[in-house]
C-alpha positions in Angstrom: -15.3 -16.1 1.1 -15.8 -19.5 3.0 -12.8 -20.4 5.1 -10.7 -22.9 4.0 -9.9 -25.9 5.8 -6.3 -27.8 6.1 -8.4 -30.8 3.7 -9.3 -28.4 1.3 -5.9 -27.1 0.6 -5.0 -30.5 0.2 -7.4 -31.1 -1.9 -6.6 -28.1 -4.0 -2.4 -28.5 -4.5 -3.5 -32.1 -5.2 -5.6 -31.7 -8.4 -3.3 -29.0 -9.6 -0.3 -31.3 -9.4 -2.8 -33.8 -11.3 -3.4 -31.8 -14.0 0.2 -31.0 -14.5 0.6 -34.8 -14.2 -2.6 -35.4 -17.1 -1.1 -32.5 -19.4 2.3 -34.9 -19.8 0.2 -37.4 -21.9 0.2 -34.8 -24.9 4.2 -34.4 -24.7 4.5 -38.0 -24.4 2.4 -38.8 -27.4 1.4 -42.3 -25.8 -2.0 -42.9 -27.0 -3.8 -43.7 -23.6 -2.0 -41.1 -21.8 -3.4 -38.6 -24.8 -6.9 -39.0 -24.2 -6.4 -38.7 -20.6 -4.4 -35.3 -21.3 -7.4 -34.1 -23.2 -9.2 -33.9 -19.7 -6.5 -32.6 -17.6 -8.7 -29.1 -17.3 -10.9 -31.4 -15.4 -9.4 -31.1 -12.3 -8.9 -27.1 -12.0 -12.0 -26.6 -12.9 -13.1 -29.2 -10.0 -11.0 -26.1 -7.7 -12.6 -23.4 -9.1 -16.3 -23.9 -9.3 -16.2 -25.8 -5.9 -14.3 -23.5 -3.6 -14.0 -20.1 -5.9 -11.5 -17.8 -8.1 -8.4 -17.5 -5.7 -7.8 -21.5 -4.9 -8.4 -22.1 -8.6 -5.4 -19.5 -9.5 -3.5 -21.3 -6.2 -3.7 -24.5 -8.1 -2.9 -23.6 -11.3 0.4 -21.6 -10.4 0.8 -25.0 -8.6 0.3 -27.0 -12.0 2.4 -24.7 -14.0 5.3 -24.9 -11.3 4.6 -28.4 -11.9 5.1 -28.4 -15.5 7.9 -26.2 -15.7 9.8 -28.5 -13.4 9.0 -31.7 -15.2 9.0 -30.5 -18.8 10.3 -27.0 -18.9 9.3 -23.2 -19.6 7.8 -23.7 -22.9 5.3 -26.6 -22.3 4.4 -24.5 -19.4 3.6 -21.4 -21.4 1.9 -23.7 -24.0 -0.3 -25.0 -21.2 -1.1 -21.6 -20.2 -2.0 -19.8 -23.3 -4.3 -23.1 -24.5 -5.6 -24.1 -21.5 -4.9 -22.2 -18.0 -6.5 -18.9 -19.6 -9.7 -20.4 -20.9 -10.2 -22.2 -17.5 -9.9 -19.2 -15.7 -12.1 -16.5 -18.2 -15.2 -19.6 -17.5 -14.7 -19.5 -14.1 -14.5 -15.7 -13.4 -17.6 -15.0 -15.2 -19.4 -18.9 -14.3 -19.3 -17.3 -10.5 -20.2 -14.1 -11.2 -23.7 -13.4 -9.6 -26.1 -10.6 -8.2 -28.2 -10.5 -5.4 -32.2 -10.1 -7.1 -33.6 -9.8 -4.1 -33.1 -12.0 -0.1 -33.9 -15.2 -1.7 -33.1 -14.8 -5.5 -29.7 -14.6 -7.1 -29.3 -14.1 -10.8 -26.5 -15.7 -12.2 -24.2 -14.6 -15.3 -25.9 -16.0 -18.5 -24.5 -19.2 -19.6 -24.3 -18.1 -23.1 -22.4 -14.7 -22.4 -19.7 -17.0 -20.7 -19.4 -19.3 -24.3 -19.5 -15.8 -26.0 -16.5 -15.2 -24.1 -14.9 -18.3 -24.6 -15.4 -17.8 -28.3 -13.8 -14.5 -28.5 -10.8 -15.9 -27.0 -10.7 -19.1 -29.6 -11.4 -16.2 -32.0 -8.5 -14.6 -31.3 -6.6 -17.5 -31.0 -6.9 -18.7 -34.0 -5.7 -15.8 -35.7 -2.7 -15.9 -33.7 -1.9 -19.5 -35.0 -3.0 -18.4 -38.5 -0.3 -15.7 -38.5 2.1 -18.0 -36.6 1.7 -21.3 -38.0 1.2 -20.3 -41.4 4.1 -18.5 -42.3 5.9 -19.9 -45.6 8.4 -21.9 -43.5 6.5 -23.3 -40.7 3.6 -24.1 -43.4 6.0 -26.3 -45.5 7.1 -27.7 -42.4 4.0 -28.9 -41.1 3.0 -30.0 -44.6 6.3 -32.2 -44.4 5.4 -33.9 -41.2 1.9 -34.7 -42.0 2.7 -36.3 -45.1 5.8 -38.3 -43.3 3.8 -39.1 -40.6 1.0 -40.6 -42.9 3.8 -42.4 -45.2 4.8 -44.0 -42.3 1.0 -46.1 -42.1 1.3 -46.6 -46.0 4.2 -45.1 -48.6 1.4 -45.5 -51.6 -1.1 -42.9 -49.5 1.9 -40.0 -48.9 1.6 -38.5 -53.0 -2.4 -39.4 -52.9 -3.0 -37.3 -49.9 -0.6 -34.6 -50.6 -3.6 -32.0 -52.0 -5.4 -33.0 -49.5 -3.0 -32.7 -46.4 -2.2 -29.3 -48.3 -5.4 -28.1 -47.4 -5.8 -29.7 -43.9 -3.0 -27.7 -42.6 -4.3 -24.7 -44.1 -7.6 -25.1 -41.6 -5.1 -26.5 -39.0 -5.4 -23.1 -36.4 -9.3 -23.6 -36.9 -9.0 -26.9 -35.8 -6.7 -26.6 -32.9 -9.2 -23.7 -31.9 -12.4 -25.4 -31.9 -10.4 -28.4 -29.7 -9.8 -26.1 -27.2 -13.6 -24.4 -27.2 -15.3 -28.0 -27.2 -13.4 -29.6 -24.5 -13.5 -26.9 -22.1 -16.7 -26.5 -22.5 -17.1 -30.4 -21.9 -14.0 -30.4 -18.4 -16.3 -27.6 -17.3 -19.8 -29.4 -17.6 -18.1 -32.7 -16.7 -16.6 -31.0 -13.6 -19.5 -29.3 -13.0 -21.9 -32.5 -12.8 -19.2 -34.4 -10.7 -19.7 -31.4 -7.9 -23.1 -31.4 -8.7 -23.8 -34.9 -7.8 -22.1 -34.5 -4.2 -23.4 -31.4 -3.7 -20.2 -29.2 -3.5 -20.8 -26.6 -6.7 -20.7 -23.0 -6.0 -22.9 -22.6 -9.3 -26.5 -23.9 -9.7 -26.3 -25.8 -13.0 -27.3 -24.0 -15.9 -29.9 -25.1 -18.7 -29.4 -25.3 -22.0 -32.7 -24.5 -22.2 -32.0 -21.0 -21.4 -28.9 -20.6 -23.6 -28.9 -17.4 -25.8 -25.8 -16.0 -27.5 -25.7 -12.0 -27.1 -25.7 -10.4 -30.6 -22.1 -9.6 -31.8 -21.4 -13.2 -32.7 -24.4 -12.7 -35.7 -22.2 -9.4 -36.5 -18.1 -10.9 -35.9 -20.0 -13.7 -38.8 -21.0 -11.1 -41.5 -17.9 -9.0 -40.6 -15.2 -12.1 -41.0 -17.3 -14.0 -44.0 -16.7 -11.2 -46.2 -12.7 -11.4 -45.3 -13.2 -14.7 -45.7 -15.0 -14.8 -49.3 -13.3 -11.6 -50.7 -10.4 -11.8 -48.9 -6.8 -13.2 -50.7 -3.5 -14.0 -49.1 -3.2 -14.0 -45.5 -6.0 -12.3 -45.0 -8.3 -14.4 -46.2 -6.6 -17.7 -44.6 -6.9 -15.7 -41.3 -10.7 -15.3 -42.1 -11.2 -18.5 -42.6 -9.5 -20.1 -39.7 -11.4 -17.1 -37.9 -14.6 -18.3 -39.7 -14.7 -21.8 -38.6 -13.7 -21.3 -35.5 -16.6 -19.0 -35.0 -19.1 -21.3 -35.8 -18.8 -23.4 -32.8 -20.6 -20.5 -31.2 -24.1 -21.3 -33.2 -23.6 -24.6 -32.9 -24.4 -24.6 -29.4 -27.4 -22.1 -30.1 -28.5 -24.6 -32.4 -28.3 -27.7 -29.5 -30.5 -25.2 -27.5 -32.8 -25.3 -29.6 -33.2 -29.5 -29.3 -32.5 -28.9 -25.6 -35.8 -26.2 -25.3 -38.0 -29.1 -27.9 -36.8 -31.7 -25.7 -38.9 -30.5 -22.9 -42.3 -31.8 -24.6 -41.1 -35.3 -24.0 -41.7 -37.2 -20.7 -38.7 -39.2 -21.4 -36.3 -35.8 -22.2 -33.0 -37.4 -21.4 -33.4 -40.7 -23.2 -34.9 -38.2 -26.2 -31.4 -36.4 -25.9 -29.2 -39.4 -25.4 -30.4 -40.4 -28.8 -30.2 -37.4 -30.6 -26.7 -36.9 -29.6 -25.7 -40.1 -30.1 -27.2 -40.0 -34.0 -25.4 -36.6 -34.1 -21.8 -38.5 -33.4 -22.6 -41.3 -35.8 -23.8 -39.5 -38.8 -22.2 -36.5 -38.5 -24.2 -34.5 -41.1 -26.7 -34.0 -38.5 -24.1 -31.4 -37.3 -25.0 -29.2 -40.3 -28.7 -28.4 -39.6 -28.0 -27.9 -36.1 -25.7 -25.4 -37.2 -28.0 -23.7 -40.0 -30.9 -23.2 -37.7 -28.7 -21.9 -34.7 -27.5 -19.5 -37.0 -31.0 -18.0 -38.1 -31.9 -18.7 -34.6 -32.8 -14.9 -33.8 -35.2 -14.5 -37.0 -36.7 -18.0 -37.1 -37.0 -18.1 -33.3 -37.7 -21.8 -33.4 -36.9 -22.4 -29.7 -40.9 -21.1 -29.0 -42.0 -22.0 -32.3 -41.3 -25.7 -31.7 -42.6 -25.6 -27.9 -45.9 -24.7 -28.9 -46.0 -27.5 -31.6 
């Protein structure tokens, strides 16, 4: 492990009293200071893939001293359990390596560390299923959404009952798939910003070479029957499980663009605009997702290179 300098610790208590800072905006429920909370991951993962596993644990237990001190023990735990333990699961296995040979090292697949990730959302959204959807908290949530929309419009509260009825039934699904998408973006955002001045532990990987390991194609068949067959709490478990499982293949499905991409001279531009349809119409979401999905029989990300 490189030695540290005096700067660098600096550097590292710094960003984790930041992020303990950042992570206030979701307890104040001030707009701005929301949307700057969504990136308060940002900074630890700045610690962790520049300078390694031990300063990034340094700074968080600085953050959640931080939080506990500003906000209490629960927001801490909170912060932990959503946000400190998916930080650290990408960063442990990001900076895993082996030595190939004197001039070659072989990094841990980029799509065995999402796999990860999406075994812990997994996970987590049964938690919240179980949790959150219990016959008390359920009619409470229900309550709040509905008051909270009456307060825009009274008219709207009894038109979107049924359908806030059903939004809070997908709500751990939800919550889950905000954690797994903006990790995955602090991380590549972080990532770029160490790139760029040269301070990343990591090579950056390619999409290009993203590939899920199997048991994601498996964990689908397994939890779609639950979900399809499945009644009670079982089968709102499998469904919260369900969705949140499909973030997974939507990535395998973007690197499938990524790997077609290549063909043009102007790749980035070709990607700017794809993603940027992708976030208007939003139904260009769905066959991303379909042919991630059949990825391993269709095997489209040669197929469409040799086109």
């Amino acid at each position: 492990m490189t030695t540290l300098s005096s700067k660098d610790w600096h550097q590292i208590l710094a960003r984790g009293v930041l992020t303990a800072l950042l992570f206030q905006g979701f307890l104040t429920g001030n707009p701005l200071w929301v949307i700057a909370a969504i990136f308060h991951q940002f900074p630890l993962f700045s610690i962790g893939l520049q300078y390694g596993l031990r300063p990034f644990l340094i700074g968080s237990a600085v953050s959640l001293c931080c939080i506990t001190l500003l906000s209490g023990v629960k927001p801490a735990l909170l912060q932990g359990l959503f946000f400190l333990i998916p930080c650290l699961l990408v960063i442990f296995l990001a900076l895993r390596h082996r030595q190939v040979s004197n001039t070659q090292v072989e990094w841990y697949p980029i799509g065995r560390v999402v796999a990860c990730l999406t075994a812990y959302t997994l996970g987590l959204a049964a938690f919240l299923s179980i949790t959150l959807l219990t016959n008390d908290n359920l009619q409470m949530l229900q309550q709040t959404f509905l008051e909270g929309m009456g307060k825009f419009n009274p008219n709207m509260e009894a038109l979107y009952q049924p359908f806030i009825v059903q939004l809070v039934m997908i709500l751990p699904a939800f919550l889950a798939s905000f954690l797994f998408l903006f990790t995955l973006i602090n991380a590549v955002f972080a990532q770029s910003v160490l790139q760029r001045f040269s301070c990343n532990l990591r090579p950056t990987p390619s999409m290009i070479h993203f590939e899920l390991p199997w048991w994601p194609w498996w964990a689908l068949a397994v939890i779609g029957i639950f979900a399809f067959f499945g009644s009670g709490q079982v089968g709102t478990i499998s469904i919260n499980m369900l969705w949140a499982l499909l973030n997974a293949f939507m990535l395998e499905g973007l690197a499938i663009i990524h790997s077609y991409s290549t063909k043009y001279e102007q790749r980035n531009l070709f990607l700017w605009i794809f993603y940027t349809l992708m976030v208007v119409f939003g139904w260009l979401a769905l066959p991303v997702l379909i042919v991630g999905i059949f990825e391993p029989w269709l095997n489209l990300k040669e197929r469409l290179c040799k086109i």
